[in-house]
N, C-alpha and C positions, 0 to 999 in steps of 0.2 A: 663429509656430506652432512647436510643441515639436518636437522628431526622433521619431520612434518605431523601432520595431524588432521583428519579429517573429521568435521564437524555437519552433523548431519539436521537438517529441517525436516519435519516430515506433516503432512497436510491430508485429513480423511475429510470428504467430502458424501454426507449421507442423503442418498435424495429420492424424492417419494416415487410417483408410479409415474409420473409425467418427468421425470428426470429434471425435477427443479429443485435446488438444494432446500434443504429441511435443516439440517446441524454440517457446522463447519468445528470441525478441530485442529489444532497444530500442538504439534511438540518438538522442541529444543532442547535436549537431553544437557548440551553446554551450559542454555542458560537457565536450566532449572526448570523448563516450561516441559509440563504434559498433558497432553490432552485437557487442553485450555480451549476454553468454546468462544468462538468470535460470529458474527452476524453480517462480517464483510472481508473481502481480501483483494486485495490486489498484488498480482505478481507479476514483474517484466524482467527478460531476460534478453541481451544481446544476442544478436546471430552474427557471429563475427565474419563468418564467411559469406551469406547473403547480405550483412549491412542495414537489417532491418532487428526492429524490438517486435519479438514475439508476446504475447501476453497474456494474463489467465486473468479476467474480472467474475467476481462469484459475490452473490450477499444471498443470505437464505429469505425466504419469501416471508418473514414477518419483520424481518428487518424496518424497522420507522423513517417514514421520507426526512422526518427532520434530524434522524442520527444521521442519515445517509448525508445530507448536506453538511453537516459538521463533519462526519469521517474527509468528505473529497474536500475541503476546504483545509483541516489539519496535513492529510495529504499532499496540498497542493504546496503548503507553506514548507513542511518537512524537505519538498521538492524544490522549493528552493535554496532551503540551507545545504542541502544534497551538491546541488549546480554549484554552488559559491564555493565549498569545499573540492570538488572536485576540478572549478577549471578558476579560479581566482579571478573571473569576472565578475566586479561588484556591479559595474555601470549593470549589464544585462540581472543582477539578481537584484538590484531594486528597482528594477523595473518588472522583474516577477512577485517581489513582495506587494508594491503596491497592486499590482492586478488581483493578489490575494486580498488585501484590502477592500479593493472596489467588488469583488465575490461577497465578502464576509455583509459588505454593507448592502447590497442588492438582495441577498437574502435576510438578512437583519438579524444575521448570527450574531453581530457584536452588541451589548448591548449598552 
């Protein structure tokens, strides 16, 4: 029988009186990360038995509109290199790169 090993993320979510996040922390014990403070998250999880992606979006309320366009735009590209690796569809992921492109340039992230 093989070894296995379980690797744990763990994600505290602090939030004020109106239950709107105030500090975001994560920790990875694997990769060395504790209670590292972040300003946005996003997490999506398969439901294998209903077929649908469940999902958690959170950024804490002083979060800056223009990190926030830069975070979903790294995002979005990350989500491409994600697609490409996982289903060896190039035609379809440069066609998701460039939409990354035509985002970056509509906002006028690239400079």
């Amino acid at each position: 029988m093989a070894n296995t090993h379980t690797s744990k993320i763990e994600l505290n979510v602090e939030l004020d009186e109106n239950r709107i996040p105030e500090k975001l922390t994560w920790s990875a014990q694997d990769g060395g990360i504790t209670n590292e403070e972040a300003k946005a998250m996003l997490l999506s999880v398969w439901d294998n038995n209903a077929k649908e992606t469940l999902r958690i979006d959170l950024w804490t309320k002083d979060m800056p509109v223009d990190e926030m366009k830069q975070f979903f735009h790294q995002t979005l590209v990350a989500m491409s290199d994600t697609f490409n690796r996982a289903t060896q569809d190039e035609k379809m992921t440069a066609t998701m790169k460039d939409f990354c492109d035509y985002f970056a340039e509509k906002l006028e992230l690239k400079k």
